[in-house]
C-alpha positions as CSV (number, residue, x, y, z in Angstrom):
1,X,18.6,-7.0,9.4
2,X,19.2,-4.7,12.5
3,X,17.2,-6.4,15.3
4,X,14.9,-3.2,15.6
5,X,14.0,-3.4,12.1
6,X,13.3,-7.3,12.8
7,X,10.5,-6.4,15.2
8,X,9.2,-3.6,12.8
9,X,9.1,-6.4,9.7
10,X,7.2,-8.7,12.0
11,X,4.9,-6.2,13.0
12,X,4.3,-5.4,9.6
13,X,4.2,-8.9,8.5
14,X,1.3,-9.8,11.1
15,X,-0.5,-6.5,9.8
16,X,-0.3,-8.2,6.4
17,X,-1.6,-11.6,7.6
18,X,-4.3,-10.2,9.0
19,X,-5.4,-8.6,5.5
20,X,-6.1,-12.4,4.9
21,X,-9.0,-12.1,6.9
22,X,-10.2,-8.9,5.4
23,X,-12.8,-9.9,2.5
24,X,-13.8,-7.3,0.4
25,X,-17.1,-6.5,-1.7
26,X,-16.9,-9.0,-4.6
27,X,-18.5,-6.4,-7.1
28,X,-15.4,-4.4,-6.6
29,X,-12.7,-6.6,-5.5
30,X,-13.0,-10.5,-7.0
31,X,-9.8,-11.2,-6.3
32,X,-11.2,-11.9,-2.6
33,X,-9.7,-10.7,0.6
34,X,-7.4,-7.4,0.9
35,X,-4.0,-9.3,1.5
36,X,-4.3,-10.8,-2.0
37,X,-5.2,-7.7,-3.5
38,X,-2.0,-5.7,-1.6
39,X,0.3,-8.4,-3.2
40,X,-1.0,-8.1,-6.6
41,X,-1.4,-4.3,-6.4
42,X,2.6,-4.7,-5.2
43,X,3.5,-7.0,-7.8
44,X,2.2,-4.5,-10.2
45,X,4.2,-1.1,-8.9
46,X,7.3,-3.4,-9.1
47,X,6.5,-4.1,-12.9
48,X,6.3,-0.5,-13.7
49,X,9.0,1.1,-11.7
50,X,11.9,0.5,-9.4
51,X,11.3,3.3,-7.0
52,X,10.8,2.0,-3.3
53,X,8.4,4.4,-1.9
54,X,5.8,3.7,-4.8
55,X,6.7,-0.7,-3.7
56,X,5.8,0.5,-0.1
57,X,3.1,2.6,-0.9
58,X,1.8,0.0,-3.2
59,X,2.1,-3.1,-0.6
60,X,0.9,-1.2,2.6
61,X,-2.0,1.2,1.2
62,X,-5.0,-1.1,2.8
63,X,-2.8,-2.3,5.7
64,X,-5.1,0.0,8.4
65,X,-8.2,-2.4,6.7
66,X,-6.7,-4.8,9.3
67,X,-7.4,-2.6,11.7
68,X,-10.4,-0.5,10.6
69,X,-11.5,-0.6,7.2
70,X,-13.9,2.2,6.9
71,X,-11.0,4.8,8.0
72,X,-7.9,2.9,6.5
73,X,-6.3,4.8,4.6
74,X,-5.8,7.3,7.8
75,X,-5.3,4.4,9.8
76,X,-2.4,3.3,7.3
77,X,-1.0,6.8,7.0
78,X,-0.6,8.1,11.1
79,X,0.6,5.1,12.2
80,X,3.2,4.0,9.3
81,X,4.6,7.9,9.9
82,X,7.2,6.6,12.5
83,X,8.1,3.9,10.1
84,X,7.8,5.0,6.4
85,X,8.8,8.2,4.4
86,X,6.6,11.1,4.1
87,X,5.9,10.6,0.6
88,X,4.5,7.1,1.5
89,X,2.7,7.8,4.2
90,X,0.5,10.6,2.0
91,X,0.2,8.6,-0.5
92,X,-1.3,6.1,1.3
93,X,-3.5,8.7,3.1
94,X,-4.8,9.7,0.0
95,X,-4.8,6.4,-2.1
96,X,-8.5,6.8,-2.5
97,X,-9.3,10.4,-3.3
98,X,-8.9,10.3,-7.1
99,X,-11.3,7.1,-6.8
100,X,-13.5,9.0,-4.7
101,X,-13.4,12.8,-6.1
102,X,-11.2,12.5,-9.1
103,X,-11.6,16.4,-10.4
104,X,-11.5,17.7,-6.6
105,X,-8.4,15.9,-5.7
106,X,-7.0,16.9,-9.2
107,X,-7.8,20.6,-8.4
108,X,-6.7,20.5,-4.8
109,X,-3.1,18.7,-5.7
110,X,-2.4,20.3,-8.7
111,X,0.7,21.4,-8.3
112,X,1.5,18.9,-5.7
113,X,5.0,17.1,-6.6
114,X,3.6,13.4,-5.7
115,X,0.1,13.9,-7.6
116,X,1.6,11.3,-10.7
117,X,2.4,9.2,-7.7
118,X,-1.2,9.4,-6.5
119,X,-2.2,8.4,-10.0
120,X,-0.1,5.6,-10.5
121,X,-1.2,4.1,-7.6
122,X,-4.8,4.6,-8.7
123,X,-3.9,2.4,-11.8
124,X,-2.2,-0.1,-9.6
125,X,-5.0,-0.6,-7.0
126,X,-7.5,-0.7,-10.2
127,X,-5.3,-3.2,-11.8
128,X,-4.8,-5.2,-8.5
129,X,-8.3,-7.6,-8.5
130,X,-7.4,-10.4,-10.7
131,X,-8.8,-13.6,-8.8
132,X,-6.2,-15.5,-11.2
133,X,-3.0,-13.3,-10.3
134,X,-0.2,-14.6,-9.1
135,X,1.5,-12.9,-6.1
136,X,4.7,-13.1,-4.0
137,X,4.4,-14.0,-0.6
138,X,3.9,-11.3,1.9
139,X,7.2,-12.6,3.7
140,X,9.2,-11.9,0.6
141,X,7.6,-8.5,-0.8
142,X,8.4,-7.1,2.7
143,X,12.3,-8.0,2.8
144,X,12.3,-6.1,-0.8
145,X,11.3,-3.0,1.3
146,X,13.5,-3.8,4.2
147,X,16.7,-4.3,1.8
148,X,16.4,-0.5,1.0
149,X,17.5,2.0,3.3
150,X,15.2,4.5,2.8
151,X,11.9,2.5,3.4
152,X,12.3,2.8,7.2
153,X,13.2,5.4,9.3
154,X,14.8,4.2,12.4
């Protein structure tokens, strides 16, 4: 690893640990706090397909919860933009809008080329609240982004 992309995988690993400390609303998370749920919600994008941005977008979509959960999915988006691909960083922006306004956000991305994207990290943050589920560390989800070239930008 190039020692820039060191510092940049153990900022994002410290974001990630904090998620640890991040418990969510039972009635809509049980699988407890939102560093659980990112790992699960990861390990699930990785059982359905083998593109990167969709791993990234899947690990990092509640990493600004560590920061400020009521605007997070902003939070996420602007300040993973120096670090991530477009494509990640909107769908992380807009991770919540189908949960949120599903027929606005359908209407409003219609003919938007990530919009399956979107959806299938709807069904992956849906899917991603088993308090049974087994999950890979945080330490080795992130060096499955870093091994690709095209998760970070620098």
């Amino acid at each position: 690893m190039l020692p820039q992309h060191h510092l940049i995988y153990d900022e994002f690993l410290t974001l990630l640990y904090d998620l640890e400390s991040v418990e969510q609303t039972p009635k809509y998370h049980p699988e407890g706090n939102a560093l659980y749920h990112s790992l699960q919600v990861f390990h699930c994008a990785k059982a359905q397909t083998s593109d990167p941005e969709l791993h990234a977008s899947a690990l990092l979509h509640d990493i600004g919860k560590a920061v400020d959960c009521r605007c997070h999915a902003q939070w996420g988006a602007e300040n993973l933009k120096a670090y991530c691909s477009e494509r990640v960083c909107w769908l992380i922006e807009h991770h919540l809008d189908l949960l949120r306004h599903s027929h606005k956000t359908q209407l409003k991305f219609k003919n938007h080329p990530w919009l399956p994207d979107l959806h299938a990290l709807r069904r992956w943050d849906t899917a991603g609240r088993n308090p049974n589920a087994w999950v890979t560390t945080p330490e080795d989800a992130l060096q499955t982004l870093f091994h690709n070239p095209i998760f970070l930008l620098v």
